[in-house]
N, C-alpha and C positions, 0 to 999 in steps of 0.2 A: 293537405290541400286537396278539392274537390277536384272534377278533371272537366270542367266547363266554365265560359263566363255567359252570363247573362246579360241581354239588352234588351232594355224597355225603352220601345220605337213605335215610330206612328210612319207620314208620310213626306217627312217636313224636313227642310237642307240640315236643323240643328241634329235631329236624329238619323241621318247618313252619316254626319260627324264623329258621333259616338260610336256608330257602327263600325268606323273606320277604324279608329281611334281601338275598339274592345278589338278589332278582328287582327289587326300587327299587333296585339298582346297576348291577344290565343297562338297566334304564330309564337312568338318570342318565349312565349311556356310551355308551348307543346299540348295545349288544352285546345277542346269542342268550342265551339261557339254557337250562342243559341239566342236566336231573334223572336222575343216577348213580343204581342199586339196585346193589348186590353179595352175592350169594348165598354166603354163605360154608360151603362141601356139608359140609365134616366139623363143624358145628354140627347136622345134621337126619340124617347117615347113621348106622344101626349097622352097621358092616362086616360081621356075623355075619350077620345078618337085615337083608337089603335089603327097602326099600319099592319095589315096583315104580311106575314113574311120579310117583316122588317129585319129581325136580329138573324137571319139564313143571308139574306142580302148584303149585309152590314160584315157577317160572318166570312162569305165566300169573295166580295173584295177585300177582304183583310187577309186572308192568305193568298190571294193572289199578290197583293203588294211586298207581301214575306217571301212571297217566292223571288219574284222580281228582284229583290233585295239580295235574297241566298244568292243568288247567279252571279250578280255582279260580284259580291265578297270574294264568291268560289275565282271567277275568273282572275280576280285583281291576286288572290294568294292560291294558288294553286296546291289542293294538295286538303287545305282546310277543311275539317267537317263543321258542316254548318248544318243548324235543325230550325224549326219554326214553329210556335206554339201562338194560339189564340186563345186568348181567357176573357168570361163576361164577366162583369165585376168591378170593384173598386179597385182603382191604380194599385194604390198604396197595399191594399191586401194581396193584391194578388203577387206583386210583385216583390213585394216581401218574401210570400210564400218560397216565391221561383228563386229566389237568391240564398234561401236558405242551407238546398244542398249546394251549392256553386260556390265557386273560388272567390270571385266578385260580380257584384249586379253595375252593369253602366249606364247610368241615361243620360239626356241631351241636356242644355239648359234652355234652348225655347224650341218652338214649334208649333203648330198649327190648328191642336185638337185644345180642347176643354186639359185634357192631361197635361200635353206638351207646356202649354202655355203657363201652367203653374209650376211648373220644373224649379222655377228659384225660389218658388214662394211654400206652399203647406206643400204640395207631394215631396218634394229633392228634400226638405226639411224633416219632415215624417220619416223616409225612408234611411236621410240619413242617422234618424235614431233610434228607430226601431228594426231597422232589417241586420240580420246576421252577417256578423262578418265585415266586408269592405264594400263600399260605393263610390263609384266615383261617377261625379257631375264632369260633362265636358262641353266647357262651351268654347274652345276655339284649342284644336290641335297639330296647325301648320305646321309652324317650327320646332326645329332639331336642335336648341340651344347644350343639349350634352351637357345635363346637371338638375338635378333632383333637391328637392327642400323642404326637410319637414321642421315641424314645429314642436319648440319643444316646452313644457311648463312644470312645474314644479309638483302636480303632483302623480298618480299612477297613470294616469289617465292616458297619459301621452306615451305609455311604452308600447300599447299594441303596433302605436303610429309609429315609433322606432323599427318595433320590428320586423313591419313590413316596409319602410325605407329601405333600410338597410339593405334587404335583402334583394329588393327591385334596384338600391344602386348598384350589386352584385351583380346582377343578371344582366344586366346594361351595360356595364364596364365603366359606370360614368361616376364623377364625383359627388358627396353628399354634403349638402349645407345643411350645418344645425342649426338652425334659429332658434334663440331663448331672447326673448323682451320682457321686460319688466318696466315699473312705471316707479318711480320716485317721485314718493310727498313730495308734491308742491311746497308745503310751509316745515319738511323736515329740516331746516335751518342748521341745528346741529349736529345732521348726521355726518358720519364720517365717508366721505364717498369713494375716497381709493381703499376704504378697507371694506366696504360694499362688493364693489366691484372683485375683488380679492372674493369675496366669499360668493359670490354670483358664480366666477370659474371655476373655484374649486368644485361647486353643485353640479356644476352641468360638467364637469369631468371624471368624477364620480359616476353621474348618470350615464354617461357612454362609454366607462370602460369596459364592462361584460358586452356590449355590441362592438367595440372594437376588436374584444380578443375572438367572438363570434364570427367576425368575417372581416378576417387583416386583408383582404383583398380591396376595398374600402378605402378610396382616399375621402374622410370625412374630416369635416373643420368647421369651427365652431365660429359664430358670427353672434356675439353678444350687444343687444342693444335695451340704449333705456329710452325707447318710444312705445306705444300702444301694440300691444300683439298683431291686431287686424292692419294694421298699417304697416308695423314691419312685414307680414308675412305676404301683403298684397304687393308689396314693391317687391319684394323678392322672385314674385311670383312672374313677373316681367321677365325674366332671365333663368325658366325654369321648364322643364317639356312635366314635370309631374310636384304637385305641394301637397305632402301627407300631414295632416292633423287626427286627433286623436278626439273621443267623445265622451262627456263623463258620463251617461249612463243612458238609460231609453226613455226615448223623446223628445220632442222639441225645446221643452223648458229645460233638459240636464243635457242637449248638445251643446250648450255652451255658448255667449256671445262672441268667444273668436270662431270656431266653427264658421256657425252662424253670419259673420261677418264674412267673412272668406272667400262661402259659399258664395255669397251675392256679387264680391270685388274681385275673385284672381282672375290672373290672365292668361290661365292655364289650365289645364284640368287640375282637380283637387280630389284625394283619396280619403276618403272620413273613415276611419278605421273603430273598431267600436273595439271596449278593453275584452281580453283573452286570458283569463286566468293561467294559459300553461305558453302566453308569451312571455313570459319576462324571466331572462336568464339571469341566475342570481340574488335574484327579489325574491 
């Protein structure tokens, strides 16, 4: 793991939230914390009529606001290294960029700018399937509910998201919900459904045995339903300070409609974990 997190921030209450929210998790790892601006130029340019000294302007209250921001984190956690960086450019690249060496990139879900404001829609989508590593979207982090919930699905996809559960209900000390949904034919008439059900546990207890023996400190428990993944995992997420999902590959079309759904509906911050070839213990 890298020894910073990243926050892509503007000036807006949703990105203070996130700031909050990345800055007691830099605390709680023992990691830097580092406040992203991205000036996005053809948002402020008219090609026709240039403002002279526009992007020096645009430039120099944008760290001023980064600064402004450092202070307060420094003050609230004492002790915190916090940095600030300003990049021109596109969100989504730059921000990628900056989370590639880092542990995780966090951003808001709204906010004020051209950026902020698409946070649930192409940028938070994009980044969460093309940027390295973890993201997490935070759109409301008041409550202390002391319980973690990732999502789990049948194929690889979902072990980076185990592994980095697991490992944050570890750090936490708090308990971990497995959630696996599945959806049953409608017109399977014939199938046999307690011998379903039978074979649904056995999968998902298979799946979390090498994470069990990983980290027996873990009180984890498996919560099997057969409704729609985006809805079991949105209602869970009511009763949860963090909901880990996993991504099947890069981009918006291979992050997956539960992702995808998720992203839009929890009530909690959501960690989109992208797959890790040398996470899955035993596979």
């Amino acid at each position: 793991m890298n020894d910073v997190i990243v926050v892509g921030t503007d000036d807006s209450p949703g990105a203070d939230t996130a700031i909050a929210w990345a800055a007691a998790d830099a605390v709680r790892k023992g990691l830097r914390l580092e406040l992203v601006h991205v000036i996005e130029r053809g948002s402020y340019e008219l090609p026709r009529f240039p403002i002279p000294g526009l992007l020096e302007s645009l430039r120099e209250a944008a760290e001023a606001m980064l600064e402004k921001k450092a202070k307060t984190v420094m003050a609230r956690w004492p002790g915190i290294e916090v940095a600030t960086k300003v990049k021109i450019g596109s969100p989504v690249a730059e921000l990628r960029a900056q989370a590639e060496p880092a542990a995780e990139l966090v951003v808001g879900s709204r906010g004020r700018s051209r950026f902020a404001s698409a946070l649930l829609g192409s940028v938070s989508l994009r980044l969460a399937g093309h940027a390295h590593g973890t993201v997490v979207v935070v759109r409301s982090a008041e409550a202390d509910r002391r319980r973690l919930v990732v999502g789990l699905d049948e194929t690889d996809s979902s072990e980076p998201a185990l592994a980095h559960a697991f490992a944050e209900a570890a750090l936490r000390g708090v308990p971990l919900r497995v959630l696996y949904a599945y959806s049953v034919p409608i017109h399977a008439v014939s199938l046999d459904l307690d011998r379903l059900q039978r074979a649904q546990y056995d999968f998902v207890h298979d799946r979390l045995t090498p994470w069990r023996a990983r980290h027996p400190e873990v009180d984890a428990f498996v919560d099997i339903t057969s409704v729609h993944p985006v809805a079991a995992l949105t209602e869970a997420s009511k009763d949860a300070d963090l909901l880990v999902v996993g991504t099947r590959g890069r981009g918006i079309a291979v992050l997956g409609s539960v992702s995808h759904g998720v992203l839009h509906h929890a009530h909690c911050p959501v960690a989109v974990v992208r797959r890790r070839g040398d996470d899955q213990p035993g596979r």
